[in-house]
N, C-alpha and C positions, 0 to 999 in steps of 0.2 A: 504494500500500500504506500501510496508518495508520500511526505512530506504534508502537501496542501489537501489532500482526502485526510489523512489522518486529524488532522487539525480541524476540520469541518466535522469529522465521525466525532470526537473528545467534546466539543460546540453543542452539539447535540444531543448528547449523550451529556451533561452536565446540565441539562435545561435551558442552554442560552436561549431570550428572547429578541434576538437581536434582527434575526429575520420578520418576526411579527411587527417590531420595531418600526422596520423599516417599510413594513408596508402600510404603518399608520402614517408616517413622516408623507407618502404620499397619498395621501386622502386631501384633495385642494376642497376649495370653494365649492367648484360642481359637483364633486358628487356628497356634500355636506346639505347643498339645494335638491338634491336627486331623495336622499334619505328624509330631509324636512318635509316635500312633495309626497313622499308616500306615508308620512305619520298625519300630514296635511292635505289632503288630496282633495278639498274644496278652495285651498288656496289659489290656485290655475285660474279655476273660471273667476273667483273673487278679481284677481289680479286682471284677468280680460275685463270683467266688468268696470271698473273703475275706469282704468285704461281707456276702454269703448266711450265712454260717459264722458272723457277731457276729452276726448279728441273731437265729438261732436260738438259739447260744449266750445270749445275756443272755436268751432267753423262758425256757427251758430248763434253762438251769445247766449243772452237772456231771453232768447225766444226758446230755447232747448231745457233751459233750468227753471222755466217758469214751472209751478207748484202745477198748474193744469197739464204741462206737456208729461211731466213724469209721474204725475198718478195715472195718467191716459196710458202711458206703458203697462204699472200695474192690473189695468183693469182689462188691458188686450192681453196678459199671460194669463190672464186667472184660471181659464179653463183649461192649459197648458201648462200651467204649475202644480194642477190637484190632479189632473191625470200625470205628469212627470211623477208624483209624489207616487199613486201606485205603481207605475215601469219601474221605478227606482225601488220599491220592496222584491218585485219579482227577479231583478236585474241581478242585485244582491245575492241572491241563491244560485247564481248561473245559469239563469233562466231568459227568458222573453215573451213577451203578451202583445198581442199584434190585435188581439179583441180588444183594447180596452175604449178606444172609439166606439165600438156595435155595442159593448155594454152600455157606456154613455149615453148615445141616441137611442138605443133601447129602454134603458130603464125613463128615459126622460118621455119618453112614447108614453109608455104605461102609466104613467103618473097623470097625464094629460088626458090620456086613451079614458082610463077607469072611472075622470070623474066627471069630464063631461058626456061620455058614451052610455057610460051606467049610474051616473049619477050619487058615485063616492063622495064624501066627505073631501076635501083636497086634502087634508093633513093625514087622515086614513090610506088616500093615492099614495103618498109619499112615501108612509113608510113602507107599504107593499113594492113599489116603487125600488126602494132603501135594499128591502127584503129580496126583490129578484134580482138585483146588480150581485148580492152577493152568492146568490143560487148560481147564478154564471161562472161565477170565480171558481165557488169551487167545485162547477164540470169542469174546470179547464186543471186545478189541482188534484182532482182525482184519476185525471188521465196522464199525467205527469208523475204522479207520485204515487199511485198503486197500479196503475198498468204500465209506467216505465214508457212512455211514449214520449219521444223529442219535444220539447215545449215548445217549437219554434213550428214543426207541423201544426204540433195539438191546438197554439193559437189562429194560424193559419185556417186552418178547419172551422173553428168556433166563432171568429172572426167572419166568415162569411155566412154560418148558418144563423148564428146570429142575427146578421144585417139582415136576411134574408125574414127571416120572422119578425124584425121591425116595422119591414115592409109590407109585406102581407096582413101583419095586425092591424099595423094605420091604415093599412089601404090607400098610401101616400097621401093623405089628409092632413093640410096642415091648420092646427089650431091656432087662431087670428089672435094679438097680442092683445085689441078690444074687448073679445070675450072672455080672457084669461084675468084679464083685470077689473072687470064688470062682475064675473062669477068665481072666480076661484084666485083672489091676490095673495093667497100662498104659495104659489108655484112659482110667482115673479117675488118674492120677500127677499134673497140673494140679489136681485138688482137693482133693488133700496140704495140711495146714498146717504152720506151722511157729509158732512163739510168740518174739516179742521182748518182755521186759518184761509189760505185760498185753496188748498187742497181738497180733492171731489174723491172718495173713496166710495167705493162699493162694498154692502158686506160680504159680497162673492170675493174679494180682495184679504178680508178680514181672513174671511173661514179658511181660504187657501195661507195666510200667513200662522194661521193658531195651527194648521193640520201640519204642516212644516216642523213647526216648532214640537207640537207633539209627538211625532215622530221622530222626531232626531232624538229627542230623549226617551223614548222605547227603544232605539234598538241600539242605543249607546251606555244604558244605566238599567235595561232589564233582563233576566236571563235568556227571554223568547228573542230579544233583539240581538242579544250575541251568542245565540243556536243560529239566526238568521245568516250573521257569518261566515260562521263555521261549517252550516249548510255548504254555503258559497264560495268557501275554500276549498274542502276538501269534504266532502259530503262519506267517503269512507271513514276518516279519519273520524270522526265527527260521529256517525255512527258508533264505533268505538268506544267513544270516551263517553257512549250514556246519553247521547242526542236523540230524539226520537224523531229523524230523519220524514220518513213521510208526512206524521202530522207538524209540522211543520211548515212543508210546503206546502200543504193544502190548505193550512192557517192565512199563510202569506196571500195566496193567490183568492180564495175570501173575501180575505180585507181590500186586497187590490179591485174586487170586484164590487164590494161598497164604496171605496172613495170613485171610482168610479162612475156608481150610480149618483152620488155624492154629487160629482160634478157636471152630471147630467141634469140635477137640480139646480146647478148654479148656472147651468148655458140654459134653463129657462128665462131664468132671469134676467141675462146678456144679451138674447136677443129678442127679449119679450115673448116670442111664439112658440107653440110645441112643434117641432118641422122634423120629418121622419128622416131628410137628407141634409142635417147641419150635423156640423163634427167628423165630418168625412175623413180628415186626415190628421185627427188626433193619437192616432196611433202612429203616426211618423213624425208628428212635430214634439210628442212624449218623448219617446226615442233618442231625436234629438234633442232636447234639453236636457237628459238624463248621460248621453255622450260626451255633450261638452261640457254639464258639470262636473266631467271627472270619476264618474262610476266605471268602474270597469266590466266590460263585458263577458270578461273571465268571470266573475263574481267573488264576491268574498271582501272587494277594498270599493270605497266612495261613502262621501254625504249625501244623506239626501238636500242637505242646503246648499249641497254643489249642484243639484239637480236644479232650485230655486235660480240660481244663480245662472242656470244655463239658460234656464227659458227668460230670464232679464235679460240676457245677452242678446239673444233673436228678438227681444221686444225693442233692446235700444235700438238696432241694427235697420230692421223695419221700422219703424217710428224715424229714426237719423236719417236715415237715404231718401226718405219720402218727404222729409221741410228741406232737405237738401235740394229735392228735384231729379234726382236723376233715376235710371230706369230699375222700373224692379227687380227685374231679371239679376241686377247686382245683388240683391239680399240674398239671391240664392246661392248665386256663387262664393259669396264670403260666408253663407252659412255653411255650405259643402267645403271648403278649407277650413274652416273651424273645426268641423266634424273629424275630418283626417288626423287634423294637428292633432286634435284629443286622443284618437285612438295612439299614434305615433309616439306621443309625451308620456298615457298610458306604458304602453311595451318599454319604451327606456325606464320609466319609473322600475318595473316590474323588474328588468335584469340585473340593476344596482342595488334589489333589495334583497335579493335572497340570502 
């Protein structure tokens, strides 16, 4: 043996840390941001937000930070922040819900359907209403999680038969925003305002800020919410240690299917009428707020305030390029480079972290 082996063998063999040493000594700045980013993974979209906010601000002025332009944001995500808020439970588990639009306009049918059709009570509508968004959930959780079916088919599937009994139920009937407010102004009660200062809120704004907030602290501070996880990390793993893996996700997928209908009582509100073809592509614009807040697709790592965060992003974006003037077709495309980057920053997060 040389010389320079043996001295490296005796290194070794003595416990030098001198190797370990040295690979602390190069740990820089990046990947000190790479390790913060994934103990922090609502920071990104936070950092885009703000970001997005000065940059229209200074184009714009005080035509952009007037109290009207930026509650008119909140009140254009709201149905895109309480369906983000279920995509981001499902997301979580390493999953995906491509229904949670046909729940939405579905349950919002029904609530509309039962009580001017049959002559329901509206607050009775509601919760039946409440009660079938979440019957949907968990078809789509029990096909997921006791027959072991792809969730990305399983919503796929449910997602159209769904829409497809919307359709059929309403008979494409849409109920006129006059009669809703003439006989049943419980069904428009989410598109109440209220005025702080010059500020015009909606309480469809309210419920989607308290369901945020609620959520972040269940799945951050209760044991369901970090089985949620664990699910979504490594669902064997997790099984293992004492998880009760399927009910679980059929918990998850449920509750997604309540805020759902949830929010199908709040797009009553939003656009005053029951319409059996609104919220078409709330299942894609969830999606995307739930990407570019930072959830990852793997599942297991994100906020849901990063989800919040995301659908702010596509509200300043639309809302900015539209007092700017220019064509819309740009919101798409800087939404679909958003989307990338996020998956992109995601995967580098992911490699630096293991």
């Amino acid at each position: 043996m040389s010389e320079a082996t043996q001295s490296d063998f005796d290194k070794s063999a003595s416990g030098d840390t001198k190797v370990a040493e040295f690979h602390d000594e190069r740990r820089g700045p990046l990947t000190h941001i790479q390790h913060f980013l994934h103990q922090t993974p609502a920071a990104v979209p936070l950092i885009v937000l703000i970001l997005s906010v000065a940059v229209f601000g200074l184009i714009l002025g005080s035509k952009f930070f007037s109290p009207f332009a930026l509650t008119l944001i909140l009140q254009q995500v709201a149905i895109v922040g309480i369906t983000a808020a279920a995509q981001s439970l499902v997301i979580l588990t390493a999953g995906i819900d491509l229904s949670v639009g046909a729940i939405m306009v579905f349950s919002s049918v029904l609530m509309g359907q039962l009580t001017f059709r049959y002559g329901i009570p509206a607050e009775i509508s509601i919760a039946l209403g409440l009660a079938a968004g979440t019957f949907m959930g968990v078809i789509n959780g029990v096909l997921v999680a006791v027959m072991r079916l792809p969730p990305f088919i399983v919503t796929l599937g449910t997602w159209q038969i769904f829409l497809a009994a919307n359709f059929l139920y309403s008979r494409n009937e849409t109920i006129r925003s006059q009669e809703i407010a003439e006989q049943a102004p419980a069904l428009q009660f989410f598109g109440e305002k209220l005025t702080l200062g010059g500020a015009v809120f909606t309480y469809g704004v309210v419920v989607m800020i308290v369901l945020v907030i609620v959520l972040a602290y269940v799945l951050r501070q209760t044991a369901w919410g970090r089985h949620v996880y664990a699910v979504g990390d490594d669902p064997e793993a997790a099984q293992l240690s004492g998880v009760q893996v399927r009910r679980v996700l059929v918990s998850v997928y449920a509750l997604s299917g309540l805020i759902c209908a949830l929010a199908g009582w709040v797009l009553i509100g939003r656009i005053g009428s029951v319409s059996p073809t609104s919220g078409q592509l709330a299942n894609i614009e969830s999606i995307t707020a739930v990407v570019i807040g930072g959830i990852s697709l793997f599942g297991g790592r994100g906020s849901i305030v990063g989800a919040l965060f995301g659908g702010l992003i596509v509200g300043v974006f639309s809302l900015g390029l539209r007092m700017v003037g220019t064509d819309p077709q740009w919101t798409y495309m800087l939404i679909g480079i958003l989307i990338i980057s996020a998956v992109a920053i995601d995967q580098w997060i992911r490699k630096v972290a293991v």
